[in-house]
N, C-alpha and C positions, 0 to 999 in steps of 0.2 A: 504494500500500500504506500503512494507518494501521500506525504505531508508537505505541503506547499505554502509560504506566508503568502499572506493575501494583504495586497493592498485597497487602503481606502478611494472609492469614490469623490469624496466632498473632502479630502485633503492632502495634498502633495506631502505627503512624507518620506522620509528616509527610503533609501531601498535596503535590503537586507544586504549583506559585506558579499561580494561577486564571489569568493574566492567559495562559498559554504553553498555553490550552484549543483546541482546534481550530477552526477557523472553518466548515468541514462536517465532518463534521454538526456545529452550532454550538455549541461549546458542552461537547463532552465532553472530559473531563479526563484520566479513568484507569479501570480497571478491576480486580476483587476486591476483597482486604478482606472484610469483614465489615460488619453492621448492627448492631452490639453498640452501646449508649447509648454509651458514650464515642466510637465514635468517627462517631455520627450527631453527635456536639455538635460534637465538633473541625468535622466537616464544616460544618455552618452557621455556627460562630464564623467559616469563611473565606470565605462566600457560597457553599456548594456543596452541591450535592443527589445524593441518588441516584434514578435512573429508569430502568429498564430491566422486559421483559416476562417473562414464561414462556420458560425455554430459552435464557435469553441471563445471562452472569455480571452483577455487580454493576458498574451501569456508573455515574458521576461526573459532574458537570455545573457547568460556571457560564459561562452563553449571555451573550453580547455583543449587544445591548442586554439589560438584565435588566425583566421586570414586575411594576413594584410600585402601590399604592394609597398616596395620603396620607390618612392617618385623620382629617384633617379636612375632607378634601373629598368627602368620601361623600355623596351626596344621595339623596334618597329619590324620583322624578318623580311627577307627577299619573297616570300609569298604574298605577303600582301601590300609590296612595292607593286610588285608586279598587277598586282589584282586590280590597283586604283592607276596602275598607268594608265592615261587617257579620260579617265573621270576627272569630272567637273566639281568634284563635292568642296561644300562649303560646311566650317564649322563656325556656330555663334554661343553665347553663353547666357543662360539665362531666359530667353526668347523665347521661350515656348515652355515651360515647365509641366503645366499642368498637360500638355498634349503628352511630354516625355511618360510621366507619370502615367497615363492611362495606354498608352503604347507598353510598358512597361506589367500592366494588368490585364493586357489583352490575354485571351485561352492563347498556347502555346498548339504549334503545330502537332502535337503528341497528344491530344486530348486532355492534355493535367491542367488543373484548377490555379489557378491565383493564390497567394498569402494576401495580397493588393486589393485590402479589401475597401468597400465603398468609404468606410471611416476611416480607414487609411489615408487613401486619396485625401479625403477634406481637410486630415490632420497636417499633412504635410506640404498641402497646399498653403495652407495656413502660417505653418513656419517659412513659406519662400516668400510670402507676401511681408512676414517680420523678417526678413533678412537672414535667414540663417539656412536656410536650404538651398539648393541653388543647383544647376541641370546644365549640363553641355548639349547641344544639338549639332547631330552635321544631317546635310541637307545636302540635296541632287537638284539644283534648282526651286520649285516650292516645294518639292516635297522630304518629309519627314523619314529620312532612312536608319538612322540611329541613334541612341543618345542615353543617357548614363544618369542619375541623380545620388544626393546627397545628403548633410546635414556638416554643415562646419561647426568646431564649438572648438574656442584657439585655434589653435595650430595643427587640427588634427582633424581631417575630412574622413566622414563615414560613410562611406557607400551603402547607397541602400539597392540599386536595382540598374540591369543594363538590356536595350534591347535593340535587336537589328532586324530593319524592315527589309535590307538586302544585306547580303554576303560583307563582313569587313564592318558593316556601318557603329559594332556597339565596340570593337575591336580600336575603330579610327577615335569614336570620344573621350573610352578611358585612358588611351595615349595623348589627346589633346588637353584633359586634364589633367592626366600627369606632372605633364609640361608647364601649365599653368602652377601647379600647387608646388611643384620645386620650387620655381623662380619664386616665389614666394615664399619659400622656406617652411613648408607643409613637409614635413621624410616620409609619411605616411599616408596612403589611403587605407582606412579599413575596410576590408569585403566580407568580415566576420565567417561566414561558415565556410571551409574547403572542399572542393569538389576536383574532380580532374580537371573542367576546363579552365577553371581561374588557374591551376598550379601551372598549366599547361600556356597560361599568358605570363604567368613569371612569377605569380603569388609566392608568398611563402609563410608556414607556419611559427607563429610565437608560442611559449609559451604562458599562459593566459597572466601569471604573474608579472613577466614582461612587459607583458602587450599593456598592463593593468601599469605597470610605473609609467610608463610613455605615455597614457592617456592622464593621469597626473600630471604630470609636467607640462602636456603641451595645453591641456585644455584650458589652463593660467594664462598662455600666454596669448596678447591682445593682436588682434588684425582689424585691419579698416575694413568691413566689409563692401564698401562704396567699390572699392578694386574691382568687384567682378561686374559691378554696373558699366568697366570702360574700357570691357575687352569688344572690342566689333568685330563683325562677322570678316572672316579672313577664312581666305583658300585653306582645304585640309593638308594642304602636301607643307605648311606653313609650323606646324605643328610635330612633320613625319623627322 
């Protein structure tokens, strides 16, 4: 039998210490609560997410080992040089969030269901409208081929979700934010749970005590978020 703290509804409190998270299912911490901005931030100022489906309450997370990317070690391979030889793709920041986000929720070619659920959406709609979340888009002329989102808190970008409406497209945005959150002095994107295709784009495993001191540190430290309001839309090979 799981024994799970439960959080309050009607008060942002504490979350329980990450490190006392279950080991099956890996990783989960607590349940309820709310997705209210404040206490999505408390949440990741301590390494923790929420993820849970349709019909299931608000469930908590911070998995032992955690997946994250260093933003300087992103690379671009000769496959998919090759691939955007000749394309036209543009990438912008910002410009379309809520489209990314629901591109991002759409049913998967495989039949499987969403975590991206309706309250989700409005939740994190909601933090990009306060500044804190924020979406890379590349594009094929108007239309929307790939794109990637987020949640900043300091110095430390959480990825929450990547999707390609053609071949390369969610491939070419986490490399253009990359790019971006280096030169800004971001060393981290977190992509929280591992799977073969993240490890397989360069990911790699912390472990969660790690991953837990460097979200300490960075999440202190201050950035202007106006920065990403003054990156404009520029060629993707700008970025490769």
């Amino acid at each position: 039998m799981i024994v799970l703290p439960q959080l309050r509804a009607d008060v942002v409190e504490p979350f329980p210490d990450p490190r006392g998270a279950l080991a099956a299912p890996n990783g989960l911490l607590a349940f309820g609560g709310d997705l209210s901005p404040e206490r999505l931030l408390a949440a990741y100022r301590h390494g923790i997410f929420p993820w849970f489906s349709a019909g299931e309450p608000i469930l908590w997370w911070s998995p032992d080992p955690r997946c994250v990317f260093r933003t300087e070690c992103l690379r671009v391979n000769r496959s998919l040089r090759r691939q955007l030889r000749g394309k036209s793709w543009r990438v912008s920041v910002d410009h379309a969030f809520e489209a990314v986000i629901r591109a991002c929720a759409a049913p998967r070619d495989d039949g499987g269901g969403s975590w991206i659920v309706p309250a989700m959406i409005d939740a994190y709609v909601q933090l990009h409208r306060l500044g804190h979340a924020h979406s890379v888009e590349v594009w094929d002329d108007a239309r929307l081929v790939g794109g990637i989102y987020g949640v900043a808190v300091g110095r430390l970008f959480c990825g929450e979700s990547m999707f390609s409406a053609e071949s390369g497209g969610s491939k070419v945005a986490l490399i253009a934010l990359a790019r971006l959150l280096h030169g800004w002095d971001f060393p981290w994107i977190d992509a929280q749970v591992s799977n073969p295709h993240l490890l397989g784009l360069g990911a790699l495993e912390l472990p969660r005590e790690a991953f837990l001191a460097q979200v300490r540190e960075l999440s202190l430290q201050t950035f202007d978020a106006t920065a990403w309001q003054l990156i404009s839309q520029q060629p993707a090979a700008a970025f490769l």
